[in-house]
C-alpha positions in Angstrom: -77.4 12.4 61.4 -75.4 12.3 58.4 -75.3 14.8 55.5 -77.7 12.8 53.7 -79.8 12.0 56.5 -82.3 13.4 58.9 -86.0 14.9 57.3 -85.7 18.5 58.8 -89.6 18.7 58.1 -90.2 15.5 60.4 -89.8 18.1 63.2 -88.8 21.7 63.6 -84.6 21.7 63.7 -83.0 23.8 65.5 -81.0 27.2 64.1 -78.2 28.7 64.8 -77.2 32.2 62.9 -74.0 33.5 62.2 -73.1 36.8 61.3 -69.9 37.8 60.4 -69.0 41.7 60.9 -66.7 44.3 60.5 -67.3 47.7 60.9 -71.1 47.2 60.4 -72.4 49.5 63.0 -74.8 51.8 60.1 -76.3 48.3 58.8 -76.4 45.4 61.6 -79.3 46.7 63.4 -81.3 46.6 60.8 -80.3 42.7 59.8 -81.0 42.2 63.6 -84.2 43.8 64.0 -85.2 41.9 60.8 -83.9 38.7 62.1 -86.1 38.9 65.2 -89.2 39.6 63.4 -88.9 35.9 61.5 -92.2 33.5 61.4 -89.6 30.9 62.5 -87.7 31.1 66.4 -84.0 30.7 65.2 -82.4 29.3 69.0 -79.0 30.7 68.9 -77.3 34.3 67.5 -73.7 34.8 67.1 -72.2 37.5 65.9 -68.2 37.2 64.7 -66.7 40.9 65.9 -63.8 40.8 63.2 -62.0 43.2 65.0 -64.1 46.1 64.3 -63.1 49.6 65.2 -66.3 51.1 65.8 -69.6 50.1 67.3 -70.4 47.3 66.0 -70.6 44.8 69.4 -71.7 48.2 71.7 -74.8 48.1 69.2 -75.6 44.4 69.4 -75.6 44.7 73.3 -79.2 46.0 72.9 -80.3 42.1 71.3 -80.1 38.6 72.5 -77.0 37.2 70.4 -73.7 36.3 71.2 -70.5 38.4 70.4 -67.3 36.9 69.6 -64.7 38.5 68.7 -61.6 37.2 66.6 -58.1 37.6 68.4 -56.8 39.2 65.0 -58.7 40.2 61.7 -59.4 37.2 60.3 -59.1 38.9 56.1 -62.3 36.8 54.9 -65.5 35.9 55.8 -64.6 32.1 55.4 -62.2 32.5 57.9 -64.4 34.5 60.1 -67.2 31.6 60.1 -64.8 29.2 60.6 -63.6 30.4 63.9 -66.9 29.9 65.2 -68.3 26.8 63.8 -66.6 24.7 66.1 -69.1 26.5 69.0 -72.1 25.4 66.9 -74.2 22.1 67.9 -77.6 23.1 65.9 -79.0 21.2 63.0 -79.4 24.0 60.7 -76.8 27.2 60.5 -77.7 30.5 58.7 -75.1 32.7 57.7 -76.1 36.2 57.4 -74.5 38.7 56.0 -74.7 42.4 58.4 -76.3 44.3 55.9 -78.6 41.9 54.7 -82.4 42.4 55.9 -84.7 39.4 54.8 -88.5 39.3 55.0 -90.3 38.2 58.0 -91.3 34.8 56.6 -87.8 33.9 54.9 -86.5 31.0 56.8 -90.0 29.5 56.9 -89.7 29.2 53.5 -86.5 28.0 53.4 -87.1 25.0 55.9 -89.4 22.7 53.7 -86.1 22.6 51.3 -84.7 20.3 54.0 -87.3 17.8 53.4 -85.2 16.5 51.1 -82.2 14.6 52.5 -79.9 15.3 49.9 -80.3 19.3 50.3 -77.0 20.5 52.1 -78.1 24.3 50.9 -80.5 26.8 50.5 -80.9 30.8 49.8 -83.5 32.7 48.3 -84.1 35.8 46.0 -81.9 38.8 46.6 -82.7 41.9 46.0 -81.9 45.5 46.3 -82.3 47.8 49.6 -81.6 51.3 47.7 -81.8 52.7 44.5 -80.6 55.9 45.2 -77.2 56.0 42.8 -77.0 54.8 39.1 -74.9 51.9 40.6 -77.6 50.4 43.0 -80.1 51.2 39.6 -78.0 49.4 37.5 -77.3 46.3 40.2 -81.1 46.1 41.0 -81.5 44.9 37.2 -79.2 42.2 37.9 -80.1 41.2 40.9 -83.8 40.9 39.0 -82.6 39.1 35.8 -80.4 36.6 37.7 -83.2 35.9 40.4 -86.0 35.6 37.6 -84.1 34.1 34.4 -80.8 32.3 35.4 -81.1 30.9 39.2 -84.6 29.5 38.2 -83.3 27.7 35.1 -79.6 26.3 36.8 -82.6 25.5 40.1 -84.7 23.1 37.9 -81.7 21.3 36.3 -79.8 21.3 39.8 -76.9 23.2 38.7 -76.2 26.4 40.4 -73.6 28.2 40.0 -74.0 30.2 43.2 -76.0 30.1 46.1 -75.9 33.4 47.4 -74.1 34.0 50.6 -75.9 36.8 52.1 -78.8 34.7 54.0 -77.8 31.2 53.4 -79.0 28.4 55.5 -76.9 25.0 55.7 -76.8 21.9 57.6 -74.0 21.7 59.6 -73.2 18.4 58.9 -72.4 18.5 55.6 -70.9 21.7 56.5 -68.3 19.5 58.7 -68.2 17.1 56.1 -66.8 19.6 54.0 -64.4 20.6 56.7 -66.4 24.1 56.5 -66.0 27.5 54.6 -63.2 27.4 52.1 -60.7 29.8 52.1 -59.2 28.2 48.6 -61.2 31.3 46.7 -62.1 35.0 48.2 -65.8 34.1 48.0 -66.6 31.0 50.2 -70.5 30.8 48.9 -69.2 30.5 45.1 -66.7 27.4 45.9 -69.6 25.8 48.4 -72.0 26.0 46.1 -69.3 24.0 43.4 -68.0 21.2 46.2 -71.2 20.6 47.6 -73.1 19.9 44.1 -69.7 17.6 42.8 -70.4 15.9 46.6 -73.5 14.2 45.1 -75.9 17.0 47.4 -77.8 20.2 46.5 -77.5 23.3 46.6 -81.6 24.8 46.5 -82.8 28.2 45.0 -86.0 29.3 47.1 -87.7 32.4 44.9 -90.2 33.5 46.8 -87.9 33.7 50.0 -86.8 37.7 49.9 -83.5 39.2 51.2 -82.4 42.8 50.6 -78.7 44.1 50.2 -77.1 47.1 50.2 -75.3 47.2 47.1 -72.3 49.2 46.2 -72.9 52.7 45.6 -70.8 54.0 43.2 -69.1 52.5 39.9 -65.7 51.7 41.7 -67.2 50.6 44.4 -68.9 47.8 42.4 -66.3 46.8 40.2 -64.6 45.9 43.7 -67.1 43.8 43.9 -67.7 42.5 40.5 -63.8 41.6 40.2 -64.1 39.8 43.6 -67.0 37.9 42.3 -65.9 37.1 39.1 -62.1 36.3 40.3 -64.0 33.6 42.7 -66.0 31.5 40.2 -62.5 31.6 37.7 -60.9 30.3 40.9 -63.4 27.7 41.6 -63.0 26.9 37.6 -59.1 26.4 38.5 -59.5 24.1 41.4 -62.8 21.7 39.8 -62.2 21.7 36.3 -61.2 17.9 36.8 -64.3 17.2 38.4 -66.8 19.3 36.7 -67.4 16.0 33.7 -69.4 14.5 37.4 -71.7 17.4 36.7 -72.0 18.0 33.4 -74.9 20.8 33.5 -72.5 22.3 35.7 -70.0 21.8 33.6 -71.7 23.9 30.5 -72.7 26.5 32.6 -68.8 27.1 33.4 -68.4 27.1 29.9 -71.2 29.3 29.3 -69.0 31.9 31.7 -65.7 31.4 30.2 -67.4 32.1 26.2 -69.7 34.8 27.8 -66.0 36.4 29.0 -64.3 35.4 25.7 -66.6 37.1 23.8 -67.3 40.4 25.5 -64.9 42.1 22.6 -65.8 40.2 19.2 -69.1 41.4 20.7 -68.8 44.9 20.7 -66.5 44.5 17.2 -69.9 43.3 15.4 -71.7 46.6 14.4 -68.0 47.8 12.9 -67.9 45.1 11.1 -71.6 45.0 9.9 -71.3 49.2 9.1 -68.0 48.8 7.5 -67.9 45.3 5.4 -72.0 45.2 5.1 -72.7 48.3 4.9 -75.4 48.3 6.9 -77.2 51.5 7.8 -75.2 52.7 11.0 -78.3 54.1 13.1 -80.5 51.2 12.0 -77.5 48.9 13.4 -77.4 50.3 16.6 -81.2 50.7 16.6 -81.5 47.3 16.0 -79.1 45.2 18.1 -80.6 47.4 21.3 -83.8 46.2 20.7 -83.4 42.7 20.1 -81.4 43.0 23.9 -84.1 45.1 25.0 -86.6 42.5 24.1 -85.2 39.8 26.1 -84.5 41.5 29.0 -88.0 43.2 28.8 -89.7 39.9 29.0 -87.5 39.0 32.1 -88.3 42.0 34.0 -91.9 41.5 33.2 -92.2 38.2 35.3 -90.3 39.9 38.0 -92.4 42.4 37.8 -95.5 41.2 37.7 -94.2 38.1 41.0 -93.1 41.1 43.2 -95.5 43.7 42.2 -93.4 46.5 41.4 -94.2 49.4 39.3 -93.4 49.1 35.7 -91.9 52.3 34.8 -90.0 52.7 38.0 -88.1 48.9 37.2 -87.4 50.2 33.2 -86.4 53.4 34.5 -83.3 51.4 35.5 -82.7 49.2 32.5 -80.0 52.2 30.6 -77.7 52.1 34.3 -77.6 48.2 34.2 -77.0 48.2 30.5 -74.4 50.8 31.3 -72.5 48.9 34.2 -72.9 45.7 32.5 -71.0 46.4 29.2 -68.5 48.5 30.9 -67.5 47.3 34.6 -69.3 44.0 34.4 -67.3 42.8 30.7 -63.9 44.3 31.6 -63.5 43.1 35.1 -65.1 39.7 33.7 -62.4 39.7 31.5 -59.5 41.0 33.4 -60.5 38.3 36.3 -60.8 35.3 33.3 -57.4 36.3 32.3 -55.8 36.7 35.7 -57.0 33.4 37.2 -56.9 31.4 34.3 -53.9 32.3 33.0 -51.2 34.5 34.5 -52.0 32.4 37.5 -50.9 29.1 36.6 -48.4 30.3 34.5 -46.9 32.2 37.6 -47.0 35.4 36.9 -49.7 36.8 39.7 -50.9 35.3 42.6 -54.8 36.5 41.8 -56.9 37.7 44.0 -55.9 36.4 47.7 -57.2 39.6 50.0 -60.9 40.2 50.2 -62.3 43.6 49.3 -65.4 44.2 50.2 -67.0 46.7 47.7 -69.6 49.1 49.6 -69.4 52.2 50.2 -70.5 53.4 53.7 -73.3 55.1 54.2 -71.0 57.9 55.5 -69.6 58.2 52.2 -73.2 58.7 50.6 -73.0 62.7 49.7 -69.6 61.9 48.0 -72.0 60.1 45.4 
């Protein structure tokens, strides 16, 4: 079978899931137990031990999966995947992330994706496990606005920007055809998503497949995260900006990014300069520019609202911490990464990102919040 070959609905392909860890013992059993539970018999569990110091492989000793453990700390998930990937033989490989639950029918729904020969990768909505701290409030909003407004859209014209890596399902021979799990950027799902699509294949958004994550906890904690994400897709800009005119939707939704980042300060210099060179009414400027925001993202949370069934004034409730998190963390670090990876980098004067961070608090370190 070749990477544009075999229908994987002609007859039921076999899976094998991978799930990279490191010090996960507060969230893997969870993922596990959820994993078991699925509508669809995955053949083969292995779990990649990166040289966790605490129970992480005594815990999965209660289920039927594989341990491996790395010989050293392998610094990235990509690396971590591929040091198993050479033990896998299966037509289909999930990658799961150790803190990711999905719902019971999730890679059912995935598998009709795979009907389609050209499909190298699929993932579906993801969502947030707690909304305990302002940061998991705010991060639920954008987990909701991305998997109702933007995935959908760059779904239909078949250019994602990201597939996310949490439950991800592959074939593994395009996988080998693309000689694995980059290590070229500090997020391997961002830079898949990128080669694949520029390979000719696709990269599939599945909506009404449902995975929850645990999400960072507190505001430093996610703007670990958000700098890892952002410094990723300015990476991936960096190493396919001569092949992005192959994809040209692709193409403008990078450029959508790099004017979204550009921008984040003229932004917040428009009500000055309205007030001051206008004279616009101050309040009535303010008033005004967050209720046109408001409305849009009202209208997005209402078809997410109304597709999960969630209650209304529970999901709104959350709309000032996203706001919050967005126009502070989200725009600086979105700037600061642009900068950095863009520029100082090729220029020589930082090395970017290089070490992944992983930025979630532990459970432990939930009374600190």
């Amino acid at each position: 079978m070749s990477c544009n070959g075999e229908d994987m609905t002609a007859s039921r392909p076999t899976i094998t899931v991978l799930i990279p860890a490191f010090n996960e013992e507060e969230n893997i059993g969870a993922a596990l137990d959820a994993l078991f539970r699925q509508t669809v018999r995955v053949q083969r569990v292995i779990v990649i031990d990166d040289c966790s110091t605490d129970r992480t492989a005594e815990l999965c000793g209660a289920y039927s999966v594989e341990v491996v453990r790395t010989p050293h700390n392998r610094g990235s998930k990509a690396k971590a995947l591929n040091y198993v990937l050479p033990l896998c033989d299966s037509d289909l490989i999930m990658v799961l992330d150790a803190d990711a639950v999905m719902s019971p029918d999730y890679v059912e729904r995935l598998l009709p994706e795979f009907g389609d020969r050209n499909v190298s990768v699929a993932a579906g909505c993801v969502l947030s496990k707690n909304t305990q701290t302002r940061a998991e409030r705010g991060r639920s909003i954008e987990w909701l606005i991305a998997s109702y407004f933007y995935r959908p859209i760059q779904n239909i014209t078949n250019a994602s920007l990201v597939i996310p890596g949490c439950a991800t399902l592959y074939r593994l021979d395009c996988l080998r055809e693309d000689d694995g799990w980059t290590s070229h950027t500090v997020c391997e799902d961002i830079d898949y998503t990128w080669t694949t699509q520029l390979r000719g294949h696709r990269a599939v958004y599945v909506s009404r497949a449902i995975v929850w994550t645990v999400d960072p906890r507190t505001g430093s904690a996610m703007g670990r995260q958000e700098f890892r994400w952002l410094s990723s897709m300015f990476q991936s800009t960096r190493l396919h900006w001569r092949e992005l005119w192959r994809k040209p939707l692709l193409a403008l939704q990078v450029v959508l990014l790099l004017l979204g980042s550009l921008l984040i300060v003229p932004y917040w210099t428009v009500p000055v300069i309205l007030v001051l060179v206008f004279h616009s009414p101050w309040l009535w400027t303010i008033v005004g520019g967050l209720a046109l925001q408001a409305l849009v993202v009202f209208g997005i949370l209402s078809f997410a609202i109304v597709s999960l069934r969630l209650k209304p004034a529970r999901v709104l409730a959350r709309v000032p911490f996203w706001w919050f998190y967005t126009w502070t963390y989200v725009a600086w670090y979105s700037l600061r990464a642009m900068v950095t990876e863009l520029a100082l980098v090729p220029l020589g004067y930082s090395e970017g990102m290089t070490v992944f961070k992983k930025g979630v608090v532990r459970e432990s370190e939930r009374a600190r919040v």
